[in-house]
C-alpha positions as CSV (number, residue, x, y, z in Angstrom):
1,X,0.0,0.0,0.0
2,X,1.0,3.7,-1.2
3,X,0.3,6.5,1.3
4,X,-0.9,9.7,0.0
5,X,0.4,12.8,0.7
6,X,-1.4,15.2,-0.8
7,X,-4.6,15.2,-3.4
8,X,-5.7,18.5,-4.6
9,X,-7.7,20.2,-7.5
10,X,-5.4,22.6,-9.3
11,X,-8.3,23.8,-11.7
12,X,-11.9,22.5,-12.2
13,X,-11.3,18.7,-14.0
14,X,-7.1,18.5,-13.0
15,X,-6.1,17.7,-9.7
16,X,-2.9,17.0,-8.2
17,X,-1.7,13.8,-6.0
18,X,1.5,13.1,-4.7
19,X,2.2,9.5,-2.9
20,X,5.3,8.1,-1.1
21,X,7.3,5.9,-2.7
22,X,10.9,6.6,-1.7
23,X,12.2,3.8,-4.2
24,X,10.2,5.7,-7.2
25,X,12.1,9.0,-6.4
26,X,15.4,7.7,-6.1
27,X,14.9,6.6,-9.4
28,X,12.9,8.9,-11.8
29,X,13.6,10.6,-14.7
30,X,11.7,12.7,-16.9
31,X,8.9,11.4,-19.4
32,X,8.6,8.1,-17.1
33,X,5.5,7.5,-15.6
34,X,3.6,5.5,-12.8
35,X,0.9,2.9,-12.5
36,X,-1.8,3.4,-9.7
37,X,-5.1,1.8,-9.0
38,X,-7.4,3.6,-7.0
39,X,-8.7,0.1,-5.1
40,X,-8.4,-3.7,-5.5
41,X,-10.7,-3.4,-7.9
42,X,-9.8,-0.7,-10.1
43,X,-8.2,-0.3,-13.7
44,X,-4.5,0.5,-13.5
45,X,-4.1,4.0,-14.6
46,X,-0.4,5.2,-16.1
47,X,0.3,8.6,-14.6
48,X,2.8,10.8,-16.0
49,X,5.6,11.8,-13.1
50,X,5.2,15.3,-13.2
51,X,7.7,15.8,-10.2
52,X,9.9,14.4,-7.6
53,X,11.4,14.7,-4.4
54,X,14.3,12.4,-3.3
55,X,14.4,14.0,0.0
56,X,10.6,13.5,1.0
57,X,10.6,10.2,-1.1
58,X,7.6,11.3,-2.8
59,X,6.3,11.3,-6.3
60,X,3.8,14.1,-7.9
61,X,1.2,13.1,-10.9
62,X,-1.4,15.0,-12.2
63,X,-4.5,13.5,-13.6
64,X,-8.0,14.8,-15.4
65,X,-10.9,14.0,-14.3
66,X,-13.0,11.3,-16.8
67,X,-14.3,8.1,-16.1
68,X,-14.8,6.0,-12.8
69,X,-10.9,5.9,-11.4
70,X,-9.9,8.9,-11.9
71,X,-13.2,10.4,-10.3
72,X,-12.1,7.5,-7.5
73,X,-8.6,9.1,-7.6
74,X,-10.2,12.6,-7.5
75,X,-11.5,11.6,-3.5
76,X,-8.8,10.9,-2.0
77,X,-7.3,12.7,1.4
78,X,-4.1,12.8,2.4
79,X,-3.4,9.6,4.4
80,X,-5.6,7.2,2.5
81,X,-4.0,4.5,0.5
82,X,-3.4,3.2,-2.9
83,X,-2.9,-0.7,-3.6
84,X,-1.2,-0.1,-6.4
85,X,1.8,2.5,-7.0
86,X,4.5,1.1,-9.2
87,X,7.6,3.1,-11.2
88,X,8.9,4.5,-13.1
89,X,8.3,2.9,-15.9
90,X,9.2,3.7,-19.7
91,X,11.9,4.7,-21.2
92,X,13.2,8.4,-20.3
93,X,13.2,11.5,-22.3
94,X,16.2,12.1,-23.9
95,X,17.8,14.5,-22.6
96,X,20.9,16.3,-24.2
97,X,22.0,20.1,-25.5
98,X,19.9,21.1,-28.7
99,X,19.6,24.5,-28.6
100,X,16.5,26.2,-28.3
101,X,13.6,23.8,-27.5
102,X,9.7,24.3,-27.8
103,X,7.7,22.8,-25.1
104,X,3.6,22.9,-25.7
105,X,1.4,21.3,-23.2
106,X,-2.2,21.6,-22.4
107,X,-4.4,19.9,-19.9
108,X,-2.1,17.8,-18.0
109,X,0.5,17.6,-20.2
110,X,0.9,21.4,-18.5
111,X,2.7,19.3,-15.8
112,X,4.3,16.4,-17.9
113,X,6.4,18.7,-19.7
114,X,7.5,20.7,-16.5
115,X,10.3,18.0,-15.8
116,X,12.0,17.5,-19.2
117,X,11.9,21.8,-19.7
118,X,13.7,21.9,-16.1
119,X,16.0,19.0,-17.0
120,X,16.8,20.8,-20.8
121,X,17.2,24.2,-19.2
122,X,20.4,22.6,-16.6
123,X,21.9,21.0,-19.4
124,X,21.9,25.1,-21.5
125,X,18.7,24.5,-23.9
126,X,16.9,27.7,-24.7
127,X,13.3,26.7,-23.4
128,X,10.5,28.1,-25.3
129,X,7.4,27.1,-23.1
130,X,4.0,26.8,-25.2
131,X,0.5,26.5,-23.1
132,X,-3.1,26.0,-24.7
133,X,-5.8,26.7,-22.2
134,X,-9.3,27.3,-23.3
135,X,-9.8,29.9,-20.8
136,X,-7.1,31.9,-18.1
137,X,-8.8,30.2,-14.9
138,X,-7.5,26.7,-15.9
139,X,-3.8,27.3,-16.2
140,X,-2.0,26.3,-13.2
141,X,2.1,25.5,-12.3
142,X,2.5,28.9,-14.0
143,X,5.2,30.1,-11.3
144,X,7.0,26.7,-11.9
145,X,7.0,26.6,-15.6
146,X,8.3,29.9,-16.0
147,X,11.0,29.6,-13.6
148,X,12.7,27.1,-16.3
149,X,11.4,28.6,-19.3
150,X,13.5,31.8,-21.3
151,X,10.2,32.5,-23.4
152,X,6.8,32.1,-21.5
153,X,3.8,31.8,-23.7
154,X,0.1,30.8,-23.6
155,X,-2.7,30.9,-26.0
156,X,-6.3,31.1,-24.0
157,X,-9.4,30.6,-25.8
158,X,-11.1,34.0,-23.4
159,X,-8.4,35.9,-25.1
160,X,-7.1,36.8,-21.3
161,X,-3.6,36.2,-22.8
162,X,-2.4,37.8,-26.0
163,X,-2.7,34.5,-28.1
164,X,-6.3,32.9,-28.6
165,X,-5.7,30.8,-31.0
166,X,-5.0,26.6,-30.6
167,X,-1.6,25.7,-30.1
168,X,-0.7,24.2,-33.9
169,X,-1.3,28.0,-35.2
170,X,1.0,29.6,-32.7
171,X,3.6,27.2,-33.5
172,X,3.5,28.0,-36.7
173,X,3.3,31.7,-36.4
174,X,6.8,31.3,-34.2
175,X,8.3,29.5,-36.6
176,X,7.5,32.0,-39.9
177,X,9.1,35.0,-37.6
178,X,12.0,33.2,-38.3
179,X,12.9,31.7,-34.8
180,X,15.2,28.9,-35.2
181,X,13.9,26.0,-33.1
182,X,15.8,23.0,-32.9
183,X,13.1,20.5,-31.6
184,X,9.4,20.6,-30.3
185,X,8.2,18.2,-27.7
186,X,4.5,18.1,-27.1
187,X,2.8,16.7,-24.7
188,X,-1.2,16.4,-23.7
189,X,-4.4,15.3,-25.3
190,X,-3.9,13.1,-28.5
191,X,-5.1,15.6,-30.8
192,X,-2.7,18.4,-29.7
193,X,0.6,15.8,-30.0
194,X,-1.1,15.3,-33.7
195,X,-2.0,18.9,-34.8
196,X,1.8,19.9,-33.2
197,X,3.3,17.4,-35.5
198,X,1.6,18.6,-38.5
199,X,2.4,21.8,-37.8
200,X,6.3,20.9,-38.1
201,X,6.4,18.0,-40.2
202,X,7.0,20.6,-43.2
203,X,9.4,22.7,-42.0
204,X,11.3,19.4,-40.7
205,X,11.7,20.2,-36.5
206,X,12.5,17.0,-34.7
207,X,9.1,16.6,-33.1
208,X,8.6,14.5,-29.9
209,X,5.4,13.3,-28.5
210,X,4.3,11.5,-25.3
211,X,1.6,9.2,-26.3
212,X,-1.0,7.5,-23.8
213,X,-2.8,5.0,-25.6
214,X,-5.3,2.3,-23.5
215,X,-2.4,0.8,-21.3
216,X,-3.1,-2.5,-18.6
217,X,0.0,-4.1,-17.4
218,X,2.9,-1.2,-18.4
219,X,5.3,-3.9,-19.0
220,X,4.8,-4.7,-22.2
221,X,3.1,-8.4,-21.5
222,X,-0.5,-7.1,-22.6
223,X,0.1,-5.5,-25.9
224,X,-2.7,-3.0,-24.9
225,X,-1.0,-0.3,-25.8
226,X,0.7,-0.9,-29.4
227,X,0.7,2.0,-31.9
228,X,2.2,2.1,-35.1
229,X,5.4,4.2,-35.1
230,X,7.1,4.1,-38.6
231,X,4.7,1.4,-40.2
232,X,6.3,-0.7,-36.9
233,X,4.6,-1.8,-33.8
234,X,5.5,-0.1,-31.0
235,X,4.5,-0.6,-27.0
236,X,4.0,2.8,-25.7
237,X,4.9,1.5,-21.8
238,X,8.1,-0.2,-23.0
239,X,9.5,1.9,-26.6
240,X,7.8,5.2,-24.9
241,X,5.8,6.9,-24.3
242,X,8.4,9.8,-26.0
243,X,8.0,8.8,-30.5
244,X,8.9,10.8,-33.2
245,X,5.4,12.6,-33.9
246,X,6.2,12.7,-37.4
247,X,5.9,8.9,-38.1
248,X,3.0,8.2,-35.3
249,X,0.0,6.6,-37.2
250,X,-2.5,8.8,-36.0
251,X,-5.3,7.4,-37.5
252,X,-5.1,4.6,-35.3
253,X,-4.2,6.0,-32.6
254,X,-7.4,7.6,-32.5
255,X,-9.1,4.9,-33.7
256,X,-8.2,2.6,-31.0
257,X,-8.4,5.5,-28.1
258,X,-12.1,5.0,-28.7
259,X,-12.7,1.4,-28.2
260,X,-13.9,1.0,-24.8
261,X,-15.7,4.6,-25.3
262,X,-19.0,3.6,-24.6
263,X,-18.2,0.9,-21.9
264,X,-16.5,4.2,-19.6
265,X,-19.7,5.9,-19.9
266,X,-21.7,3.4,-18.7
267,X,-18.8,2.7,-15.7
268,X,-19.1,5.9,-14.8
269,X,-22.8,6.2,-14.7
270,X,-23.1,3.1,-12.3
271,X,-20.3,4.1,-10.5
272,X,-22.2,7.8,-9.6
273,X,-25.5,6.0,-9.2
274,X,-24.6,3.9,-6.5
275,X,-22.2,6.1,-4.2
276,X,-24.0,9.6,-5.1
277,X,-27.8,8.7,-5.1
278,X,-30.3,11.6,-5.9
C-alpha cells in the first residue's frame, strides 16, 4: 500500500496527487510514468511523473478527471491508501544540448512537460514554453513553468492572454518569424501531439510526442498499448511513451483511443449511481 500525501484540484477537472514511494524518487527521470489503482478493484491508470522529491521520497502526478478511477482518484485525502503504486516505468526523455527547444502542453500535459523543460534548461537548452488553455482560470504550475522557461507563452481561448488561437497556429506563427527551433516536444491530449506534429512536419523540426494509448499491465506483456510508429509496432509502456510525432500513425491511434468509449460511460454512470444517489 501507497500512502498519499497530498490530493488537490489545481483547476476544475485536473487535480494534483503526490504519494510516497521513496524507491520511485530515487529513481525517476523525466517522461517516465507510474501505475496506480485507485482500489483492488480498479483499472491500472499510467500517470505521467510530473515531479519528484528524493528527500521527501515522494512522487507528484497530475490526472483529469473522466471516467470512474480517476473520479475515485479525484476523493482521495491525504493519508488514504493506494494498492497499487508502481515506477517509473518507460523509457526516459532524452535528454541532451539542442539549442533552443519548444515545449507545448495543455491539460495535463501542462505538468508532464514541466520536468524535461527543467531537465533541458540545466543542461543550457533555450526553453520556449508553449501552453493552450481554453480559458485563463484553468492554467496552473505557472510560477513553476516559468521559472525554467526563457520565453513564457500561452494561447487562452477567453483571449485573457495575448494569443487565442490553438496551439498548432501559434507554433507555426513562431516558426515564420524566423525563430530557429531546434526540436518541439508536445505533450497532452492526443489531438494536440497530432495537430503539433503537422504543424512541423514541413518545416522538418525534430518533433517529440508523449503518447498514452489504453495501457493495462505497463510492461509490455499485454500489448494494450501498441501503436504504429514508422509502419512498426510499438508498446508505448516499454519503446515510450516519447516517439517521433512525425511517423505516429495517428489514425489509429485515434481509432483505438475509442474502443472501450462507450463501456466508460456506462462505468461511470453506475459508479455515480450507487455512491452519489439523488
Amino acid at each position: 500500500m501507497a500512502k498519499i500525501l497530498r490530493r488537490e484540484r489545481l483547476v476544475p477537472n485536473i487535480h494534483l496527487i503526490e504519494v510516497h514511494a521513496p524507491d520511485i524518487a530515487q529513481k525517476s527521470k523525466p517522461g517516465q510514468f507510474v501505475i496506480i489503482m485507485p482500489d483492488e478493484k480498479g483499472e491500472r491508470i499510467p500517470l505521467t511523473i510530473a515531479d519528484w522529491d528524493k528527500e521527501k521520497g515522494s512522487v507528484t502526478s497530475i490526472f483529469m478527471v473522466v471516467g470512474t478511477s480517476t473520479h475515485k482518484l479525484s476523493l482521495f485525502e491525504a493519508g488514504s491508501e493506494v494498492p497499487v503504486f508502481v515506477g517509473p516505468l518507460g523509457k526516459p526523455s532524452e535528454i541532451k544540448k539542442y539549442g533552443t527547444v519548444l515545449l507545448a502542453g495543455g491539460c495535463f500535459g501542462i505538468a508532464a512537460i514541466y520536468p524535461v523543460a527543467r531537465a533541458l534548461k540545466e543542461e543550457g537548452n533555450k526553453i520556449i514554453t508553449l501552453l493552450d488553455v481554453k480559458a485563463n482560470y484553468l492554467l496552473y504550475w505557472e510560477e513553476k513553468l516559468r521559472a525554467v522557461s526563457d520565453q513564457f507563452l500561452v494561447s487562452a481561448r477567453d483571449s485573457y492572454y495575448s494569443c487565442k488561437d490553438y496551439i498548432p497556429k501559434t507554433l507555426q506563427n513562431i516558426i515564420k518569424k524566423g525563430s530557429k527551433i531546434h526540436k518541439v516536444i508536445s505533450i497532452g491530449c492526443t489531438y494536440l501531439m497530432y495537430t503539433c506534429s503537422e504543424a512541423t512536419k514541413p518545416h522538418g523540426i525534430e518533433t517529440s510526442v508523449s503518447l498514452n494509448p489504453i495501457m493495462v499491465d505497463g510492461t509490455g506483456m499485454c500489448g494494450a498499448c501498441r501503436v504504429t510508429v514508422d509502419g512498426r509496432t510499438k508498446f508505448a509502456c516499454v519503446d515510450g511513451p516519447d516517439f517521433n510525432g512525425h511517423l505516429v500513425d495517428w489514425e489509429e491511434l485515434f481509432s483505438r483511443r475509442k474502443s472501450y468509449f462507450d463501456d466508460e460511460i456506462q462505468s461511470l454512470c453506475h459508479w455515480e449511481k450507487n455512491n452519489f444517489p439523488r
